[in-house]
N, C-alpha and C positions, 0 to 999 in steps of 0.2 A: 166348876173349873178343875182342869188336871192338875195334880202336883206338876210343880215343875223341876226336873231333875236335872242330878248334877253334871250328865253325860247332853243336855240341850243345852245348859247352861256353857260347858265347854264350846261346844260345836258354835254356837253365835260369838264364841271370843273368838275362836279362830278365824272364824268369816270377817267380821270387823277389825277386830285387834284391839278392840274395848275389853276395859278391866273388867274381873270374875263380879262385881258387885254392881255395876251396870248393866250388865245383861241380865243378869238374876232381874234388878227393877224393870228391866223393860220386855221380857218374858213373860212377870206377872200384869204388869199392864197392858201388856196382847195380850194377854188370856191364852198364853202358852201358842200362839201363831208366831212362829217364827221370820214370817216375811215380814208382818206388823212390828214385830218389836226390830229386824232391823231399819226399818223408816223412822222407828223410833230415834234409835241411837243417831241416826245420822240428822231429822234434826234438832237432834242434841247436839251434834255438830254444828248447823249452822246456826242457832242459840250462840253458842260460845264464840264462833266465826264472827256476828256481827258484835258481840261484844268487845271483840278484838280488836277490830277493824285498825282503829288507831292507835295502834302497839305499833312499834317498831321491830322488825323482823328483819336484825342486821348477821345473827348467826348462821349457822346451817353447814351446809355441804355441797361445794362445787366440785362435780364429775363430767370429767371428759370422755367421750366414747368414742371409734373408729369402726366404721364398716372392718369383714375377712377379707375384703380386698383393699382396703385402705384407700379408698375414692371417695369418702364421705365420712365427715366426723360431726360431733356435736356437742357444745358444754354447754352444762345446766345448771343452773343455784340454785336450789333446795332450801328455803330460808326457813329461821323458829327464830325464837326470840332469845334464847339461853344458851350460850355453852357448854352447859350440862347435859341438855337434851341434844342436842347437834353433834354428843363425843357417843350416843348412849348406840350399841350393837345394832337396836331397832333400828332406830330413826336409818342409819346409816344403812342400815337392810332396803328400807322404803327407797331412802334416796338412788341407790343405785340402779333398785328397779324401775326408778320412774325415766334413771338416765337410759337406762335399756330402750321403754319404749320411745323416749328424745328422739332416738337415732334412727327410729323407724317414718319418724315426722321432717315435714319441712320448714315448719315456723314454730311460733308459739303459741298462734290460735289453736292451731291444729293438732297440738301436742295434749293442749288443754281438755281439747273435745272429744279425746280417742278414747277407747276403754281399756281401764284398767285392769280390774278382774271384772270378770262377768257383766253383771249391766251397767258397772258404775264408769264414771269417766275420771280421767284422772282430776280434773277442777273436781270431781264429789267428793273422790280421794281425798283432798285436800282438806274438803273440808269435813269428814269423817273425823281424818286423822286430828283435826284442830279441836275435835269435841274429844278425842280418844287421850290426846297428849295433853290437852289445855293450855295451848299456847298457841299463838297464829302461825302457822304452815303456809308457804306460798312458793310461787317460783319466781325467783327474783332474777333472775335473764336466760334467757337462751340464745345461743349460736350455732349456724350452722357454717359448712365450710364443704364444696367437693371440689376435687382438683385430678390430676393425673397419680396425685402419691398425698396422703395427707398423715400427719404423726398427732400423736398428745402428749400432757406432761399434767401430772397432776402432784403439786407440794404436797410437803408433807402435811398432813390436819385437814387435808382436802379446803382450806382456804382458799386457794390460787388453783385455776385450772387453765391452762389453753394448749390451741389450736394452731398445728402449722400448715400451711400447703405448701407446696414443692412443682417444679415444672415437667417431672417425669420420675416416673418408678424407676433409678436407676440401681446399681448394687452403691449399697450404702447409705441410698435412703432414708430410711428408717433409722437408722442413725445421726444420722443432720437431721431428721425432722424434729426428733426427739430433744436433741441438745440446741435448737433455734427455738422451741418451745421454753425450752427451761429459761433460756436470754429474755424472754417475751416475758415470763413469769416473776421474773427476777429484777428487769429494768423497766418493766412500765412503759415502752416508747406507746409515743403518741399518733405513730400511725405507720406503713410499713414504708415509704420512702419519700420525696420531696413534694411528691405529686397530691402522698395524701393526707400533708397538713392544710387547715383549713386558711385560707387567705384572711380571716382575721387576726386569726394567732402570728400569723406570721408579721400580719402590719405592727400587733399590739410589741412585736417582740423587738422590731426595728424600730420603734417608739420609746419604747424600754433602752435600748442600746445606745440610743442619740443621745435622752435624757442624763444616761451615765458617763457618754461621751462630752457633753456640757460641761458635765458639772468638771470632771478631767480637765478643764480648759481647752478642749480640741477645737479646733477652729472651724466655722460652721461648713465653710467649704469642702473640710474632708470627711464630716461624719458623715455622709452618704456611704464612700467606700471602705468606709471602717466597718460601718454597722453593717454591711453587706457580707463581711469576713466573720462576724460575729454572727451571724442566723447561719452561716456555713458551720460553725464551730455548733446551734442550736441542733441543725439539722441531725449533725455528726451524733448528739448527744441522745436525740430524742426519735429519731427512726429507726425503727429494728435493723434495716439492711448495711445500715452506715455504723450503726453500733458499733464499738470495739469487741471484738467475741467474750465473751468473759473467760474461757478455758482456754485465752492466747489473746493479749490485748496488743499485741503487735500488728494483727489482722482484724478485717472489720467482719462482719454478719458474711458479709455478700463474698468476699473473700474466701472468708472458711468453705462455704456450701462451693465456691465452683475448684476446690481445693478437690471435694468428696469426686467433684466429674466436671469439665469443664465448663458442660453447658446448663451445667444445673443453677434454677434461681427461684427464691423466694418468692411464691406470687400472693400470696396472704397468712394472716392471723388473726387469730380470736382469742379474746382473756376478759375471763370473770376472776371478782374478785371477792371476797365479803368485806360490808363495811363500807 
């Protein structure tokens, strides 16, 4: 067998992104084949992947992306398991390449199965990267979103990522989209207007409302139309469009955007979270 040197030993960490002392071992255990010793390392990857399996993988990094024409966006979780490795230049390298090709996909099977570099797919990626980092790597959601005008926002520590759409590219756009994202990011509503809470929340919520009305002494006769003021007061609190803007609490969501143009209106969002 050849020596194996220190210039193949580089070239397989750059190809993988495995440490200088792992490819040295799986170099000598190809017998200096290069394509051998990467099937090695990867699965050494999935070694560590099924050992993993039931780890919790609540860190990471969520990235929003936008088509150049801004008719298609997409956010992506990138999960590890450590805050440490989810802050590190790499990881954070990985992640936004994998958001790159997100935005080329439509789903999440399909984002999974595409290639990454050369023959690997990003699910190999994955689980390369999970032998390479030692920690379970995964993608913890995807979203897609097109529309006529679509924005992102992305918090700071890339925790929080979402997605806005918009009813038309008008001027200013990209400015409402961007600051209805940040709302989305910041307030958590639970869907974008009346239509799309789900009817049992809403019964659980007029349930909740009577209970408390009860116990008030309200007489049974009127809690119907009390609790009916009170899911108006839910709605107001917990739909993006009814929201109170947060950079002007005077005006609601839906407000501000036909502020930007009269006929402009919020027609979706998307939010990932960690955790």
């Amino acid at each position: 067998m050849s020596k194996i040197t220190a210039a193949e030993v580089n070239k397989l960490r750059k190809t993988t992104g495995a440490g200088m002392m792992d490819c040295k071992k799986a170099l000598v255990e190809a017998g200096g084949d290069f394509e051998a010793a990467i099937e090695l390392l990867r699965k050494k990857g999935q070694k560590v992947a099924a050992n993993r399996a039931d780890r919790d993988s609540s860190e990471g990094a969520v990235i929003a992306r936008v088509n150049d024409d801004a008719t298609a966006g997409v956010v992506v979780s990138i999960n590890c398991e450590t805050d440490f490795v989810a802050k590190n230049d790499s990881y954070l390298a990985l992640a936004n390449k994998l958001a790159d090709i997100a935005l080329t996909q439509d789903n999440r099977d399909a984002f999974l199965a595409t290639t990454f570099e050369g023959d690997l797919s990003v699910a190999d990626k994955l689980t390369e990267q999970t032998g390479v980092i030692g920690e379970k790597i995964e993608i913890g959601g995807f979203e897609r979103l097109e529309a006529p005008f679509v924005g992102s926002y992305i918090h700071a520590g890339n925790k929080i990522a979402t997605l806005v759409s918009l009813s038309a590219a008008v001027e200013g756009a990209a400015e409402a989209a961007k600051n209805v994202a940040m709302q989305a990011a910041a307030m958590n509503p639970i869907a974008l207007n009346e239509d799309g809470v789900d009817a049992t929340i809403i019964e659980k919520e007029i349930e909740i409302a009577k209970d408390q009305l009860r116990q008030e002494g309200k007489p049974e006769a009127m809690l119907d139309n009390i609790a009916k003021g009170k899911i108006k007061r839910f709605f107001k609190d917990n739909t993006l469009v009814n929201q109170a803007y947060i950079k002007d609490g005077k005006q609601s969501v839906s407000a501000y955007v036909k502020s930007v143009h009269a006929d402009l209106t919020v027609t979706g969002f998307k939010r990932l979270a960690l955790g």
